[in-house]
Structure formats: structure tokens, C-alpha cells
C-alpha positions as CSV (number, residue, x, y, z in Angstrom):
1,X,-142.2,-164.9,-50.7
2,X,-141.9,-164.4,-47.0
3,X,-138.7,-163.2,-47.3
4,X,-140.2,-160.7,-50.2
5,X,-143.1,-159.8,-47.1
6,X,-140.5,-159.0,-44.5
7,X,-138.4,-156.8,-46.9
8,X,-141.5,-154.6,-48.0
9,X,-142.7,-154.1,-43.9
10,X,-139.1,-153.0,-43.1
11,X,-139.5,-150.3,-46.1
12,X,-142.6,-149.4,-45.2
13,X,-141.7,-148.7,-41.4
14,X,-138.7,-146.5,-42.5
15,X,-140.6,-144.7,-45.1
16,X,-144.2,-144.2,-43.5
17,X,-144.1,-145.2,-40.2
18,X,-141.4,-143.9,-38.3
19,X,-137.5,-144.3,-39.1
20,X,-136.9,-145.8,-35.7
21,X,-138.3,-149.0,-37.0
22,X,-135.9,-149.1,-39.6
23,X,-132.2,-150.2,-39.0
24,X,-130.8,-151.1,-35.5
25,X,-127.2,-151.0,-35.6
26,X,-126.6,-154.4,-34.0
27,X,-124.5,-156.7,-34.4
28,X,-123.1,-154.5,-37.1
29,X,-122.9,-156.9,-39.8
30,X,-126.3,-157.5,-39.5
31,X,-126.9,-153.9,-40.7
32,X,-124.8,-154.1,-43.2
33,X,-126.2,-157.5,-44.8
34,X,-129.8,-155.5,-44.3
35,X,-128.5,-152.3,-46.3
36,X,-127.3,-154.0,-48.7
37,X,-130.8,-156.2,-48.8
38,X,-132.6,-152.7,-49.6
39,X,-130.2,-151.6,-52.4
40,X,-130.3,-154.8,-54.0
41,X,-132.8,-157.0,-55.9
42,X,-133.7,-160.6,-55.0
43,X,-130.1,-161.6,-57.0
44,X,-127.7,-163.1,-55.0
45,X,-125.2,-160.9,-53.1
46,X,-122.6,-163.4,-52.3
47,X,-119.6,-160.7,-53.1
48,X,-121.1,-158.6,-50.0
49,X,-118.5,-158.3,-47.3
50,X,-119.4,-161.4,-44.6
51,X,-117.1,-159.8,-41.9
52,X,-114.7,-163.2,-42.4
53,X,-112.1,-160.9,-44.3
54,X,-110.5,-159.0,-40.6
55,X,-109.3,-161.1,-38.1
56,X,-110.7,-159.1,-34.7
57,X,-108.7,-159.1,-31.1
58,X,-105.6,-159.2,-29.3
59,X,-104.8,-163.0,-29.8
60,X,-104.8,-162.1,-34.0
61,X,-101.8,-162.5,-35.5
62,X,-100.4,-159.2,-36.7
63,X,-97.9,-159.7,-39.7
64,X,-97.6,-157.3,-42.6
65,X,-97.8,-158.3,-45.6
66,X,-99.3,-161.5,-45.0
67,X,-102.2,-160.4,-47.3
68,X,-104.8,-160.0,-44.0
69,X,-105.1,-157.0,-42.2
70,X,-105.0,-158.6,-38.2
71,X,-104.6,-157.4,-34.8
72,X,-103.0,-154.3,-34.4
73,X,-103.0,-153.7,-38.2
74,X,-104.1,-150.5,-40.2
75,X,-103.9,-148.6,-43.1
76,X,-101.2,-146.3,-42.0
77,X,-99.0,-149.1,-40.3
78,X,-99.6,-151.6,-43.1
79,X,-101.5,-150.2,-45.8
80,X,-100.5,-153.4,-48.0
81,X,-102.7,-155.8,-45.9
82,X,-105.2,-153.1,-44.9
83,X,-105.5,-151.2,-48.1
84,X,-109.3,-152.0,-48.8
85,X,-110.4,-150.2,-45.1
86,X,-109.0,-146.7,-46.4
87,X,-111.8,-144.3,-48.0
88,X,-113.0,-145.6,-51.1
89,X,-112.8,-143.1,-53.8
90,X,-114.1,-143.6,-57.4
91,X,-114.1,-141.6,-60.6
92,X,-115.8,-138.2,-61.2
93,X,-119.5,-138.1,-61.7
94,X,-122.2,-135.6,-61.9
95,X,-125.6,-135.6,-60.0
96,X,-124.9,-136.5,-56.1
97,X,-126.6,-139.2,-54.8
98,X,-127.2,-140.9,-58.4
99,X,-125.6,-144.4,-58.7
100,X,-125.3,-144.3,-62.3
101,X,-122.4,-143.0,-63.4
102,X,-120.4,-145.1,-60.8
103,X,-119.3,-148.7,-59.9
104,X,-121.3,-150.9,-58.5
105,X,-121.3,-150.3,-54.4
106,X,-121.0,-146.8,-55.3
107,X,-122.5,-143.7,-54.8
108,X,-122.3,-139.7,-55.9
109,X,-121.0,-137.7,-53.4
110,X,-121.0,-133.8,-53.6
111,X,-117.4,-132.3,-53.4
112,X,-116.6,-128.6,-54.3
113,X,-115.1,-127.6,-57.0
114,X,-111.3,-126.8,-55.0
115,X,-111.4,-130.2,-53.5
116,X,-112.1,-132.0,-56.4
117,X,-115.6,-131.8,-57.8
118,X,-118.3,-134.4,-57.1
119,X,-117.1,-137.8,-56.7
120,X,-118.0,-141.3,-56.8
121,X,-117.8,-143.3,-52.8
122,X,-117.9,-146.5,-51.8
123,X,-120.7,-146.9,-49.4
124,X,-122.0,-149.9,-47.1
125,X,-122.2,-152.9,-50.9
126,X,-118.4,-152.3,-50.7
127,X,-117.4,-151.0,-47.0
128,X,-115.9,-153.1,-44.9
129,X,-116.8,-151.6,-41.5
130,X,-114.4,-151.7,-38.2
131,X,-114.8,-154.2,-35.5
132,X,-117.7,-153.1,-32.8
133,X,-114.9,-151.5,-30.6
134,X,-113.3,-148.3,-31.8
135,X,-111.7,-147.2,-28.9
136,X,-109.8,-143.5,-28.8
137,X,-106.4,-145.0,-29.7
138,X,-107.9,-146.1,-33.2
139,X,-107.6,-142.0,-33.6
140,X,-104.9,-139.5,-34.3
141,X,-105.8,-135.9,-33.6
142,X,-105.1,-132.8,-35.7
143,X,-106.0,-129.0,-34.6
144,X,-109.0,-128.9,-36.4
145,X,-109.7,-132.9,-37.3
146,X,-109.4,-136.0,-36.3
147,X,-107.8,-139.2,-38.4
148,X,-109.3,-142.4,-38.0
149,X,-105.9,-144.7,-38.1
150,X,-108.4,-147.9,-39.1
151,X,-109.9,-146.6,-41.9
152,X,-107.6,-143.7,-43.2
153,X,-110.9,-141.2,-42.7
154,X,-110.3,-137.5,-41.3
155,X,-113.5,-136.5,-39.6
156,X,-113.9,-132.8,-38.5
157,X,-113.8,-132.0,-34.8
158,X,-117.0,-129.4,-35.7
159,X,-120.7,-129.9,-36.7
160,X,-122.6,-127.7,-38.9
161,X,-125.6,-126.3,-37.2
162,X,-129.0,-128.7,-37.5
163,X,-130.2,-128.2,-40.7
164,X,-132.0,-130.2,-44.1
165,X,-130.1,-132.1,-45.8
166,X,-129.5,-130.1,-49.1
167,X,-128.3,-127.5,-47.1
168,X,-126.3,-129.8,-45.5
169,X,-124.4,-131.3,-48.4
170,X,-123.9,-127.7,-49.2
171,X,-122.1,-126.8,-46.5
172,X,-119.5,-129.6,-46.3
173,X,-118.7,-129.0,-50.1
174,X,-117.7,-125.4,-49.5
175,X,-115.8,-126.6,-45.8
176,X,-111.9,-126.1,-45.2
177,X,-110.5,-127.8,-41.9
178,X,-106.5,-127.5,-42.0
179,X,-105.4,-126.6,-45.4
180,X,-107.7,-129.2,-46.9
181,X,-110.7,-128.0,-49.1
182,X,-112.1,-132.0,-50.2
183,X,-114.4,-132.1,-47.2
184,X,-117.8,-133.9,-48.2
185,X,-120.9,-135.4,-46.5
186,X,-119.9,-139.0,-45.5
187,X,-122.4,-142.0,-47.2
188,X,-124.1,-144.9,-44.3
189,X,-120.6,-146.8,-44.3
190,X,-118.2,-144.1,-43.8
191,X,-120.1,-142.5,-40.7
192,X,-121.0,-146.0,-39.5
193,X,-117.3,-146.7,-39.3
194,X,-117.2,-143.6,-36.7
195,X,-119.4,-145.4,-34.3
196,X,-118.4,-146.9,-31.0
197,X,-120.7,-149.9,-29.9
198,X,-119.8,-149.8,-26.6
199,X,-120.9,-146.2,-26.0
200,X,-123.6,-144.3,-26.1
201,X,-124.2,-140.3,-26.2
202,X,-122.2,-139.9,-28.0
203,X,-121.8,-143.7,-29.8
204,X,-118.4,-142.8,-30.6
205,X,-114.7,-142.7,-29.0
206,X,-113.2,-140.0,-31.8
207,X,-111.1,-137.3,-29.6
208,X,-112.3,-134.1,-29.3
209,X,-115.2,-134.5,-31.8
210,X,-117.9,-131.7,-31.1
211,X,-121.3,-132.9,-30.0
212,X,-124.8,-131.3,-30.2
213,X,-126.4,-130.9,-26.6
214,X,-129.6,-132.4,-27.8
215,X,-130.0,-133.3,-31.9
216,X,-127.6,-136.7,-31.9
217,X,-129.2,-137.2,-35.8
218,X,-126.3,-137.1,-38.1
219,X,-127.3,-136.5,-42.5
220,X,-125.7,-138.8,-44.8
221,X,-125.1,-138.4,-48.4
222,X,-127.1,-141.0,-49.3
223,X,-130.9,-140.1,-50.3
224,X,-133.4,-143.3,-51.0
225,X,-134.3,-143.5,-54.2
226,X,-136.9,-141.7,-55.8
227,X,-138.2,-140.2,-52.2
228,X,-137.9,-137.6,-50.6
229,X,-136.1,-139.3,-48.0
230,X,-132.1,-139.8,-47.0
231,X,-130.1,-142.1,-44.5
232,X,-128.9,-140.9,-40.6
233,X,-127.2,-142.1,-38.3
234,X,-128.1,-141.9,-34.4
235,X,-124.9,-140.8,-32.9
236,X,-126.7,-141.2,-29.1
237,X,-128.6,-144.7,-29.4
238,X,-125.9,-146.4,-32.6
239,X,-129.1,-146.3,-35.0
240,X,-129.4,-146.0,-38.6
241,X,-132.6,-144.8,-40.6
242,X,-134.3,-142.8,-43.2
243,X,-135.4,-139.4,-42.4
244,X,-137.3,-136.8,-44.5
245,X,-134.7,-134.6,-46.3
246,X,-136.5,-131.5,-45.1
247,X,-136.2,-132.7,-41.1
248,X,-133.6,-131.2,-39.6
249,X,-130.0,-133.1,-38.8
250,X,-126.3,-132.7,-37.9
251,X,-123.6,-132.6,-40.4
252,X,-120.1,-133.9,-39.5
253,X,-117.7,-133.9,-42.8
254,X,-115.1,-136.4,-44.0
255,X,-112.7,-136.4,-46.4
């Protein structure tokens, strides 16, 4: 029951309150156990990611195909151990931001029709984020993106103008960076992943990545159910919440 108590105040201060009281991004796996608390019911979660799965730091043991993605480790150096950090793309489906036409863990995403149609995305159930520090060498830079080499994400060096979030789902689906045309608005996990704990304004080490001057509020593609409400994340404090679709936010797209 208290459990039950402390679940429906942390909904209430992200819904009616004020989204600052909602998710603090710290330690990370603490967000992610939360997140996965408010897209869950009271059943046991126990094949949520626990962070035991990725041995963290220099004195990790690096050796591909061992079956454990350590150390130095990623998906393009050794995409047999580190397979499950790379972007996590289901089947097809139809109405973004529904969960049920995919997997469990998984989410609609819009997509436009060139790069794919709408698509089904693992999101924080199923993502296994990276460690705390994401340091600029975790990055490989295009002209006009950026690849993450930890999680196999290419994050555009631009931001769409502030905006609501319909608008901004829009305008990632009908995005071209390079000669790719599969550019979407990220979910929680995937933008999380971005984040740099050890900065701040921006919370993130990605090279050459376009910031506002003043609106650090990033859109997801992930709306709360049956509000009018979808998830951001801070890029200048490392915060998380639920925001008013009509408020306006920052779009940076991923594919």
C-alpha cells in the first residue's frame, strides 16, 4: 500500500503539479527502475534491465566474443557481445505512440513513409542505457550527424526550432541528414543514452551537436497515456519529465 501511495504522488507531481517533481536522472538506473514502475502494473518486473549485464571501467576485461560486452567494447568493434546496446527496431505498426501493436517494452514511433513508415522502438522496459560517462570519444562524427559508437545511434548535429510536440514528430519524419531519410523522434531511452552525467548545459559530450541558447527541453516520442501529456528530457540539468504536448520543446532526431 505504501508503495501503491508513493507511486500515485510521483504521478500526480508530474501530471498536475509541475514536471520538475517528476524524474531526476540520478543514478541512472534509478530512473530507469522508476520508468519502468510507471509503465507497469504492481506485477513483478524481474526481466527489467538491473545494470549487472555491462561491466563499466578501465579495469573490465575487454574480450570479444566472450558473450559480455566490457571495457572498451561496442557495437561497432564487437557487435557480437554488444549487439543488444544498438537501436532497437521492431516490426511496422500504425498509430505512434500506441503500444499495442508492438512487443512488450515497445513503443510506436512515427517514421515517414521514404525511411520506412512508422515503426515499432524499444524504449527504457527494454533499453539498456550507457554507463554515467559518455565522454566525446564514445562519438564518431559525420558532416551533418553524429554516431554514437556505444549504442549504434546517429543523432543529428541540428535542432528543429521550439515547438509542440505533434509538430515536432512531424518534422523529424519528413527530416533527411546525409543521404538518410529514416530520421524519427527518439523515445525516453534512446535520448537518455545521449546524456553526459558529468556535464551540464549541455548534459551531453556528442561533437558538434547544436544547442538552443536558452530552451534545453528536448520532446520525446513517447506521450503518457491517455493525457495530454509526453516525456522530455532536460538537456541542461540531466532531468526527465512529462510536459504538456502543447508546451513548447526542442527536437533533436535519431535514426
Amino acid at each position: 500500500m505504501v508503495e501503491l501511495l508513493r507511486r500515485s504522488a510521483l504521478l500526480w507531481a508530474c501530471l498536475v503539479v509541475t514536471p520538475l517533481a517528476c524524474v531526476k536522472l540520478e543514478p541512472r538506473n534509478q530512473f530507469a527502475s522508476e520508468f519502468v514502475d510507471l509503465f507497469t502494473s504492481s506485477e513483478e518486473t524481474s526481466d527489467a534491465w538491473d545494470g549487472t549485464d555491462v561491466a563499466e571501467g578501465p579495469d573490465a576485461e575487454a574480450k570479444c566474443g566472450d558473450g559480455e560486452c566490457n571495457g572498451d567494447e561496442s557495437v561497432p568493434t564487437c557487435p557480437s557481445d554488444c549487439a543488444f546496446l544498438a537501436k532497437h527496431l521492431g516490426g511496422k505498426c500504425t498509430v505512434p505512440g500506441s503500444r499495442d501493436t508492438c512487443a512488450n517494452g515497445f513503443v510506436c514511433v512515427g517514421r515517414g513513409a521514404a525511411g520506412g513508415g512508422n515503426v515499432c522502438v524499444a524504449d527504457f522496459e527494454t533499453w539498456q542505457p550507457t554507463p554515467d560517462d559518455h565522454p566525446t570519444a564514445d562519438f564518431k562524427e559525420e558532416a551533418e550527424f553524429v554516431v554514437d559508437n556505444k549504442t549504434g545511434l546517429s543523432w543529428a548535429k541540428a535542432t528543429l526550432d521550439p515547438t509542440d510536440w505533434t509538430t515536432a514528430l512531424k518534422g523529424c519524419t519528413a527530416a533527411k541528414y546525409g543521404t538518410f531519410t529514416d530520421w524519427r523522434l527518439p523515445t525516453v531511452g534512446e535520448l537518455t543514452s545521449l546524456l553526459d552525467r558529468n556535464k551540464a548545459y549541455p548534459a551531453s559530450s556528442g561533437p558538434q551537436l547544436n544547442w538552443p541558447s536558452e530552451n534545453w527541453e528536448f520532446w520525446t516520442s513517447v506521450p503518457w497515456t491517455l493525457s495530454g501529456s509526453a516525456w522530455m528530457v532536460n538537456f541542461g540539468t540531466g532531468t526527465a519529465y512529462m510536459s504538456s504536448k502543447y508546451l513548447l520543446g526542442v527536437a533533436r532526431c535519431v535514426r
